[in-house]
DRENDO-1510 file (C-alpha; in Angstrom, 1 decimal, always signed):
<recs>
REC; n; res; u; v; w
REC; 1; UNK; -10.5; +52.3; +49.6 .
REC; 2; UNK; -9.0; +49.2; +51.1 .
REC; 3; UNK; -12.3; +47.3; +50.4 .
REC; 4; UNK; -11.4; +47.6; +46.4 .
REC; 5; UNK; -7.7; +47.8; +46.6 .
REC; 6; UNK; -7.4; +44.0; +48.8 .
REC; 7; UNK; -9.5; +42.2; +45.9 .
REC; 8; UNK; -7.2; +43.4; +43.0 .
REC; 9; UNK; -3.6; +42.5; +45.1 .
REC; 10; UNK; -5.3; +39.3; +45.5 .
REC; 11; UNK; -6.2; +38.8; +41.9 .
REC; 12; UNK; -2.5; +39.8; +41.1 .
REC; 13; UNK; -1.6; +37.3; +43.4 .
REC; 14; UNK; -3.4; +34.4; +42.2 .
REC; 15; UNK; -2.4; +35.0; +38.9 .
REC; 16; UNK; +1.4; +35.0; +39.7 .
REC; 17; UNK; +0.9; +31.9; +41.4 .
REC; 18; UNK; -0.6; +30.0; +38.6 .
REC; 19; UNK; +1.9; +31.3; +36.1 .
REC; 20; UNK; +4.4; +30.0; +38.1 .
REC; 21; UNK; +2.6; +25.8; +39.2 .
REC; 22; UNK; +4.8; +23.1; +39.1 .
REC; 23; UNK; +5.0; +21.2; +36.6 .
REC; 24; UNK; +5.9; +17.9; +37.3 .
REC; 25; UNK; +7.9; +15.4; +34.8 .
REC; 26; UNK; +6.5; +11.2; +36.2 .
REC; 27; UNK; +8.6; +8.5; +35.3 .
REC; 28; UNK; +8.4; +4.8; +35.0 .
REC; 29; UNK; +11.6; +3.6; +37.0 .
REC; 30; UNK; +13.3; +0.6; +35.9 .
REC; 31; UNK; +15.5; +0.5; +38.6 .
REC; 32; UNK; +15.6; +2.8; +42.5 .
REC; 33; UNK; +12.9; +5.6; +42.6 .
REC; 34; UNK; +15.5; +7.6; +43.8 .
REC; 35; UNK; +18.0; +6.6; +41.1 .
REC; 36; UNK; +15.9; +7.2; +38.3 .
REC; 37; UNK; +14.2; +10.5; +39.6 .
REC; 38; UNK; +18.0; +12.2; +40.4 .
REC; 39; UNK; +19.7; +11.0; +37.0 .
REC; 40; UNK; +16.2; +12.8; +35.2 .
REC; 41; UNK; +16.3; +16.2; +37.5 .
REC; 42; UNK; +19.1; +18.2; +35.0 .
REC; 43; UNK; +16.8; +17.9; +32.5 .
REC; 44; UNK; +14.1; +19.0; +34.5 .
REC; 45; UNK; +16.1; +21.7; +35.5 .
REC; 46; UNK; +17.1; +23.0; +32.1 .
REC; 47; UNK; +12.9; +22.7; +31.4 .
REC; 48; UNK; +12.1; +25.0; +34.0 .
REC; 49; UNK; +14.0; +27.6; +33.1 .
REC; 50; UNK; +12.8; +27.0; +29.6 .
REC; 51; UNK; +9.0; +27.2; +30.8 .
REC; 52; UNK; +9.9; +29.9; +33.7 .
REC; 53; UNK; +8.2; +28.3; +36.3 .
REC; 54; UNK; +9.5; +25.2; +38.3 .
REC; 55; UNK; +9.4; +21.1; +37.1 .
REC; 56; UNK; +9.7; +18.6; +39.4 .
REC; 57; UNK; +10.5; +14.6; +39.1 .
REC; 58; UNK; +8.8; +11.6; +40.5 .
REC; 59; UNK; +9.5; +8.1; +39.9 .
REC; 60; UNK; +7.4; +5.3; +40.1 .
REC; 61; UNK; +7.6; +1.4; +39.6 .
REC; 62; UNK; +3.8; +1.6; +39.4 .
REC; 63; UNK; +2.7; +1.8; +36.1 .
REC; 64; UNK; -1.2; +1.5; +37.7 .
REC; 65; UNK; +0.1; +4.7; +39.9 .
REC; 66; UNK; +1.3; +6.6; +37.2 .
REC; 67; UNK; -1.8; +6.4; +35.3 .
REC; 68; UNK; -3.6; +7.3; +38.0 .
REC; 69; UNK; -1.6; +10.5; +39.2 .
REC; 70; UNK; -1.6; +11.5; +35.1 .
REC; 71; UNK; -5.3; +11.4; +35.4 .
REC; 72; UNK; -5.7; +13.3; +38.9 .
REC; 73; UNK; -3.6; +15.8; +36.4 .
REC; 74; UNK; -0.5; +15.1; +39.2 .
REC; 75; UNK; +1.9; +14.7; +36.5 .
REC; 76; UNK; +2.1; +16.8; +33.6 .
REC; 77; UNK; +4.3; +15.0; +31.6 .
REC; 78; UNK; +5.2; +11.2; +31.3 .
REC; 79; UNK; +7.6; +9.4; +29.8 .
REC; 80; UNK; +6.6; +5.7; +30.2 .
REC; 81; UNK; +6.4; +2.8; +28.3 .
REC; 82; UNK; +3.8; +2.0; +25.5 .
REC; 83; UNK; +1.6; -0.1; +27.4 .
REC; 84; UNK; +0.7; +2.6; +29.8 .
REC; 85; UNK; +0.9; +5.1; +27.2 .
REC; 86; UNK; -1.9; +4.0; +25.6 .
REC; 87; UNK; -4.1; +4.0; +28.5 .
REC; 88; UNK; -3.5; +7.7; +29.0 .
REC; 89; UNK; -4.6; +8.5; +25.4 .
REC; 90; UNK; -7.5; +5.7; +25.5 .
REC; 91; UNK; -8.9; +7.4; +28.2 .
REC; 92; UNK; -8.7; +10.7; +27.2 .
REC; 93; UNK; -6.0; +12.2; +29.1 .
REC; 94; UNK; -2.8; +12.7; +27.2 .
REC; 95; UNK; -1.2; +12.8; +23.9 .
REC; 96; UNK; +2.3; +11.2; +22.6 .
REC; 97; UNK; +4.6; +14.1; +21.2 .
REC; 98; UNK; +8.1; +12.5; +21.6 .
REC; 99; UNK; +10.0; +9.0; +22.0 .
REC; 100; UNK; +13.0; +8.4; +23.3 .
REC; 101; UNK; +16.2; +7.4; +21.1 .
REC; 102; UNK; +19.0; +5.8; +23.2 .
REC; 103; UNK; +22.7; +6.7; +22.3 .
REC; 104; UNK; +23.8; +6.0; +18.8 .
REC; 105; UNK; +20.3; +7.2; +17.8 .
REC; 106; UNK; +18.7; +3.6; +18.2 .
REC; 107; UNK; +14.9; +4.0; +18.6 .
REC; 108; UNK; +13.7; +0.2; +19.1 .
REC; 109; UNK; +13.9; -2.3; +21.5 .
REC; 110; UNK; +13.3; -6.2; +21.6 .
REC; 111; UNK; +12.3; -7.9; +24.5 .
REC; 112; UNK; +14.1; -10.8; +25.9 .
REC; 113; UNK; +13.9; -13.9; +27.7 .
REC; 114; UNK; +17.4; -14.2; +30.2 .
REC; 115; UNK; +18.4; -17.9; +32.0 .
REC; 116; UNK; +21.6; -18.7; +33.7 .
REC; 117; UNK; +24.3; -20.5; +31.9 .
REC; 118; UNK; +23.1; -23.8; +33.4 .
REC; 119; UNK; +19.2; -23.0; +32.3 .
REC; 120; UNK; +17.6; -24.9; +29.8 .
REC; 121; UNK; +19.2; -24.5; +26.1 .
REC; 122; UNK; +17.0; -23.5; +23.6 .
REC; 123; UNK; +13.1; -21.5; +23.6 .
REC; 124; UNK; +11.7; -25.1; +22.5 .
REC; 125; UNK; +13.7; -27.1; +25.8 .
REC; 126; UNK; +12.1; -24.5; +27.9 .
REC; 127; UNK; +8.7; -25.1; +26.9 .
REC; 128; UNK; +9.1; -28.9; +26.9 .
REC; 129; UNK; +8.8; -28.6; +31.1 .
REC; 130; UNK; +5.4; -27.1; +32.1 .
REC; 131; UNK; +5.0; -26.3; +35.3 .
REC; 132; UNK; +8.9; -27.0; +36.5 .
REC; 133; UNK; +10.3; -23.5; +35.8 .
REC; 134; UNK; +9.8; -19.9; +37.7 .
REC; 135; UNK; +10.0; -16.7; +35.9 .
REC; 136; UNK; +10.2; -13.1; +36.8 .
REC; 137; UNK; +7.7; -10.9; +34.2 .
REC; 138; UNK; +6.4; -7.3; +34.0 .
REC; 139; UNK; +3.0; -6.6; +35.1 .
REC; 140; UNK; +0.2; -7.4; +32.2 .
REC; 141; UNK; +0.2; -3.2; +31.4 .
REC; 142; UNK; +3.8; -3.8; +30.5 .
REC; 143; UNK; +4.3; -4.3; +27.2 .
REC; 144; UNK; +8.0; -4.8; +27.5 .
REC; 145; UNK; +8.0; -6.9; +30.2 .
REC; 146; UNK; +5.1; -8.7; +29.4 .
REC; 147; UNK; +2.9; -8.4; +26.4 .
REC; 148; UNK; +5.4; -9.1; +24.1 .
REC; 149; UNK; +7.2; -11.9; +25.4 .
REC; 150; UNK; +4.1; -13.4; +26.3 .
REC; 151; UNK; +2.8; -13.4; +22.7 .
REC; 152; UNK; +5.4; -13.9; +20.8 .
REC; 153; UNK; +7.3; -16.2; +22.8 .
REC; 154; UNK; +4.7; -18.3; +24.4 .
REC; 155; UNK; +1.1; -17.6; +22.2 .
REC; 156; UNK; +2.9; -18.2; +19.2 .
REC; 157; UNK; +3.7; -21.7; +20.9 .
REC; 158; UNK; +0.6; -22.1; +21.9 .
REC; 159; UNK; +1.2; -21.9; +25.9 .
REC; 160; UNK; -0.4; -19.1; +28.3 .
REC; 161; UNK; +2.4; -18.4; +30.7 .
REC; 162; UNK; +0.3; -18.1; +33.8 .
REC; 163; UNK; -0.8; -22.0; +33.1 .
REC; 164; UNK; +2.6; -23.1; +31.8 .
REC; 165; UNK; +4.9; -21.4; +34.6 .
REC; 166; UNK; +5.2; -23.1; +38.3 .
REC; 167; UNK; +5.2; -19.5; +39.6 .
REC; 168; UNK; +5.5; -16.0; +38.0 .
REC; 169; UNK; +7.0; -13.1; +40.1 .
REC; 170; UNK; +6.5; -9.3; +38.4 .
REC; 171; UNK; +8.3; -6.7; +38.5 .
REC; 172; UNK; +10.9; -3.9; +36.6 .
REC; 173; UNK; +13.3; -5.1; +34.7 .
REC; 174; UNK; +16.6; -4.7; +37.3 .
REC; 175; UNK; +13.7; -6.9; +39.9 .
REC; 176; UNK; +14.1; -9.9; +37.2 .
REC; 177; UNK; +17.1; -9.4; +36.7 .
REC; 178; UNK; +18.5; -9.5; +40.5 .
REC; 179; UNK; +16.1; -12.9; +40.9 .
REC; 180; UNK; +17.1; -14.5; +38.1 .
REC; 181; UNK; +20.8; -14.0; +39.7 .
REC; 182; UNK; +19.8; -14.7; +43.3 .
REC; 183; UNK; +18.4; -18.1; +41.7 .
REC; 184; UNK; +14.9; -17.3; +43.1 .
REC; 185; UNK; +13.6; -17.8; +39.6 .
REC; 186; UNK; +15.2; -19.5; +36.1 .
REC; 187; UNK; +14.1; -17.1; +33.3 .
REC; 188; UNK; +13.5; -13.1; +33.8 .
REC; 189; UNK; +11.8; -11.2; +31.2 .
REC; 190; UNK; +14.1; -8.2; +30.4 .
REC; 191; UNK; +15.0; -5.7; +27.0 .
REC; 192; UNK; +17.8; -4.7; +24.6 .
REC; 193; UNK; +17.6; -1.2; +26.7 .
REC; 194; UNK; +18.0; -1.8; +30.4 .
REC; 195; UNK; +20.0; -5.0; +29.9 .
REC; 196; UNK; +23.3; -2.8; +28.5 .
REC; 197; UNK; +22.5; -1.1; +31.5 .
REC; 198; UNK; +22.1; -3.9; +34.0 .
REC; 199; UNK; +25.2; -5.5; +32.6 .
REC; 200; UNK; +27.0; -2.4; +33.2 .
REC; 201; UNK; +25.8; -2.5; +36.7 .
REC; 202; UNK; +26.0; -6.1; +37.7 .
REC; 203; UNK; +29.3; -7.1; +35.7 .
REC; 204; UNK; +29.8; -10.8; +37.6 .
REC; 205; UNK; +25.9; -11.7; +37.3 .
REC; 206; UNK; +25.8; -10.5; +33.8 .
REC; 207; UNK; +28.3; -13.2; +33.0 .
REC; 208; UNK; +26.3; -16.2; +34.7 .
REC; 209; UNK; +23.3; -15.4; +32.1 .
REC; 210; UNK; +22.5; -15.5; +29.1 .
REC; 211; UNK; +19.8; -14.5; +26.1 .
REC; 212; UNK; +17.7; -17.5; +25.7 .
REC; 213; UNK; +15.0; -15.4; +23.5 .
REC; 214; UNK; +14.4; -11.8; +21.6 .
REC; 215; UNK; +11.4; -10.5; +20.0 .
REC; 216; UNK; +11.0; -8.5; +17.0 .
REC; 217; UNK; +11.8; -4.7; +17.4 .
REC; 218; UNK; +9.8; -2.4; +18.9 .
REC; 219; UNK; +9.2; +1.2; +19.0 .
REC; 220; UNK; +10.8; +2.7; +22.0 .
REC; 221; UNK; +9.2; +4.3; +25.2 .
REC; 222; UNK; +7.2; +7.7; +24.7 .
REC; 223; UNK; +6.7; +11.1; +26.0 .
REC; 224; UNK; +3.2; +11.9; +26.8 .
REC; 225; UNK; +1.6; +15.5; +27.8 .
REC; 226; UNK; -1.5; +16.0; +29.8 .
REC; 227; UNK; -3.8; +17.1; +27.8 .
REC; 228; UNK; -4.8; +19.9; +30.5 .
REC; 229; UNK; -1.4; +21.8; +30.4 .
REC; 230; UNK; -2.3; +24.8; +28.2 .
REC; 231; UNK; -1.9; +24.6; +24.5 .
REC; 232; UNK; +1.1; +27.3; +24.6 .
REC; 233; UNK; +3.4; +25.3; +27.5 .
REC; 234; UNK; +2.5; +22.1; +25.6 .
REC; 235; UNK; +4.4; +23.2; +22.4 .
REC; 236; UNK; +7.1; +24.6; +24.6 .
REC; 237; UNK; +7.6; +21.6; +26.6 .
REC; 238; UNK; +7.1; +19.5; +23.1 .
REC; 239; UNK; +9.9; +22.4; +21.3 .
REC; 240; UNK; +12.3; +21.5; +24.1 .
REC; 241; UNK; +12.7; +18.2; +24.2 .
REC; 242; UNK; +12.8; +17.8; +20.5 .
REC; 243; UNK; +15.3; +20.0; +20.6 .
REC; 244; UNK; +17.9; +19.3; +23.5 .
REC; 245; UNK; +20.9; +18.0; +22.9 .
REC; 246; UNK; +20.5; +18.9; +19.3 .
REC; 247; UNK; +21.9; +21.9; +18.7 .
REC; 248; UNK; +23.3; +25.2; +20.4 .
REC; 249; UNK; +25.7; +26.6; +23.2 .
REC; 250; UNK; +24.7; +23.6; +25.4 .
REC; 251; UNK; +24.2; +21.3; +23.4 .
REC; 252; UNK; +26.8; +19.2; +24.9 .
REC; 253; UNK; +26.2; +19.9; +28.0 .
REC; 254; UNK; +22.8; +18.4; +27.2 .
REC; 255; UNK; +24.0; +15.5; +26.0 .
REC; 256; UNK; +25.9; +14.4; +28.7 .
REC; 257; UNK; +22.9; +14.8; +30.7 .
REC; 258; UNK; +20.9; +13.1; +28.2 .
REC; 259; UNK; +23.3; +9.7; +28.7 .
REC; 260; UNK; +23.6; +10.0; +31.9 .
REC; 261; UNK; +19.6; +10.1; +32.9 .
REC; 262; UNK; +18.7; +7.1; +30.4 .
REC; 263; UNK; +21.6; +6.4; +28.3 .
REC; 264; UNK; +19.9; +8.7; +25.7 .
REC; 265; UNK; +20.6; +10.4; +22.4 .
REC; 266; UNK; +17.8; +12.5; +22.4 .
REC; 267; UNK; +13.9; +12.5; +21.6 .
REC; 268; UNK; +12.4; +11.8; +18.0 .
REC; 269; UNK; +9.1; +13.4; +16.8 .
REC; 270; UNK; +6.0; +10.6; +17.4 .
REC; 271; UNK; +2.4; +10.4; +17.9 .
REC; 272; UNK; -0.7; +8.4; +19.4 .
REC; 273; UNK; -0.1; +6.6; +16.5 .
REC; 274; UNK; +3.2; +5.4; +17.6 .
REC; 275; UNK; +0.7; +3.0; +19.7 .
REC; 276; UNK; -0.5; +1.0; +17.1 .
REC; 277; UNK; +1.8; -1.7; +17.9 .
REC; 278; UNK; +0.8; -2.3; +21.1 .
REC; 279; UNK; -3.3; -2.2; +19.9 .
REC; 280; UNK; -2.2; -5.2; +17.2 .
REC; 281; UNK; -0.6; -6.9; +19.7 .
REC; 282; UNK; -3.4; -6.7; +22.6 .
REC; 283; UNK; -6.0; -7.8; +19.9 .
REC; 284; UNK; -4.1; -11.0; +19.1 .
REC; 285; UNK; -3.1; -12.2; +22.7 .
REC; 286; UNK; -6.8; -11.3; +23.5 .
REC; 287; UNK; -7.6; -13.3; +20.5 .
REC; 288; UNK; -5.5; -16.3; +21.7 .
REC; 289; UNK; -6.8; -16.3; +25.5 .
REC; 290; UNK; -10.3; -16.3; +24.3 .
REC; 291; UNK; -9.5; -19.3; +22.6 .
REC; 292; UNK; -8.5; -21.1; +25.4 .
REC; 293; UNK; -11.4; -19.9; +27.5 .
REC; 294; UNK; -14.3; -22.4; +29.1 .
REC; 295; UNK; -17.3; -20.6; +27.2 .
REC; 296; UNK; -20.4; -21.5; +25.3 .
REC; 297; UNK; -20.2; -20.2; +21.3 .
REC; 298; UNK; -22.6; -17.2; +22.3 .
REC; 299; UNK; -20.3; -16.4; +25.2 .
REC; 300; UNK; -17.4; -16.2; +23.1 .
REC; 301; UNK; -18.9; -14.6; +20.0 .
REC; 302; UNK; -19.9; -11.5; +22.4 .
REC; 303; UNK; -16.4; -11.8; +23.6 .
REC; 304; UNK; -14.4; -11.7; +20.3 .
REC; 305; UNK; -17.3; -8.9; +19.2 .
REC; 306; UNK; -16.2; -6.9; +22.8 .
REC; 307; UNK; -12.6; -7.3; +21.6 .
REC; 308; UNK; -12.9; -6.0; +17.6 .
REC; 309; UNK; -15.0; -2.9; +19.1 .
REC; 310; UNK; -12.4; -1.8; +22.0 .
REC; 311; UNK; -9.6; -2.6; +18.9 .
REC; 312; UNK; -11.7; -0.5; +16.4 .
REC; 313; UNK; -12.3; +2.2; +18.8 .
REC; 314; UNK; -8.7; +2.2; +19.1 .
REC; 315; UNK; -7.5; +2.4; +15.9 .
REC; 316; UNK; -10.2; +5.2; +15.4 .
REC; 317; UNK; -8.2; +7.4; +18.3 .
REC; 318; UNK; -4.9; +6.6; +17.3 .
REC; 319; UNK; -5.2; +8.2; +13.8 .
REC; 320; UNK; -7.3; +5.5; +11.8 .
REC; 321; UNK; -6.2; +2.3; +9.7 .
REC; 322; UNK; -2.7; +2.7; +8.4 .
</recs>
């Protein structure tokens, strides 16, 4: 009797345990690991007992690692910035469902080049001086912290920072930020977002710096779901976030922890097509390096002919032409 009874308790078993996986919620931190990932785990709380089964947060400054654990289907959901966004849904591994509005209901960003008071005056001084000046950037992924600025603020001039800079450091935006006050560098790449939040933070360095640059605005950061959660906890997790702080019993409740974990109103419907921004803007500072590059015509007609494919290919996955 026990022979067919053991099998079925097992089944049982297996099948409890599956309803109930973790789910866990990655984030890129812009500041601590630890910071980030404790501010987040309300939320992440109020998810679980949406989904009945329990979330867990992980931060990481990595934006390399967090691809990687999203593939290894480690993390569930991500909410990270464009750049790294796109690689998820280029390779084949997530899709964009949300993105992030910060309090007042702002949904853009720009990026920005910071200096100290005593730094060069103007974008034009700055590029006068290659190779004299240091700067603090995100890593290329980054769009942010580094695709951006570096198109629009250097291609545009016709400079490739990593020939024009003495030295470039990377990291988040809070790591720029502290060198560019510790005078270890003279300009730090940073944003509209996490420099309200920095100056919050750092009061007395705040007022030693100042904007030197900004970019135009930018779709904010997105929410991106693997693509192997089931169909039904993808529209619950997708229903959720749409919906908290928007209505309801709790509703302020969720607000408050909405500010508190990123300084955010809520979450705005979006799409893979939200990416389309950063797919323009690789294509032209792909464009521009290519031009600067030591190759024979043939070389760089295959080149350009790799880069309109990948772009094409892209625009393909993220919804077609506009």
């Amino acid at each position: 009797m026990s022979r067919f009874w053991l099998p079925a308790l097992l089944v049982v078993a297996l099948l409890s345990g599956a309803a109930r996986a973790e789910v866990t919620l990655g984030l890129l931190a812009n500041k601590g690991e630890g910071d980030v990932a404790a501010d987040w785990q309300p939320i992440a709380d109020d998810l679980a007992k949406t989904l009945g089964q329990p979330v867990k947060v992980v931060a990481v400054k990595d934006d390399a690692e967090l691809a990687r654990r999203f593939a290894a289907k480690e993390i569930q959901i991500a909410r990270t910035n464009t750049g790294t966004a796109l690689t998820l849904v280029e390779q084949g591994n997530g899709d964009i469902v949300a993105r992030l509005a910060l309090t007042g209901g702002v949904a853009e960003y720009r990026s920005l080049l910071l200096v100290r008071n005593d730094g060069p005056a103007s974008l034009a001084a700055l590029l006068r001086d290659k190779q004299r000046w240091t700067i603090a950037m995100g890593a290329p992924t980054s769009t942010a912290g580094y695709l951006i600025p570096a198109y629009h603020a250097f291609a545009k001039q016709n400079v490739l920072p990593e020939s024009f800079f003495r030295s470039i450091t990377t990291g988040n935006a809070e790591d720029g930020f502290r060198a560019l006050a510790e005078q270890r560098v003279d300009v730090a790449v940073c944003n509209s977002d996490d420099l309200d939040k920095l100056r919050e933070t750092y009061p007395r360095d705040f007022r030693n710096m100042r904007v030197l640059w900004q970019s135009p605005s930018f779709s904010y950061d997105p929410l991106v779901l693997n693509k192997a959660l089931p169909a039904a906890t993808r529209q619950k997790i997708t229903r959720f976030f749409l919906g908290y702080g928007r209505s309801g019993a709790h509703s302020a409740q969720e607000k408050t922890r909405l500010y508190y974990a990123d300084q955010l109103s809520g979450f705005l419907p979006s799409s893979n097509r939200q990416l389309r921004e950063v797919t323009d803007l690789q294509l032209y500072f792909g464009l521009f390096k290519l031009n600067l590059a030591k190759q024979s015509d043939a070389e760089r007609s295959a080149s350009e002919k790799q880069l309109y494919r990948r772009y094409n290919q892209l625009v393909a996955v993220l919804g077609g032409p506009k």
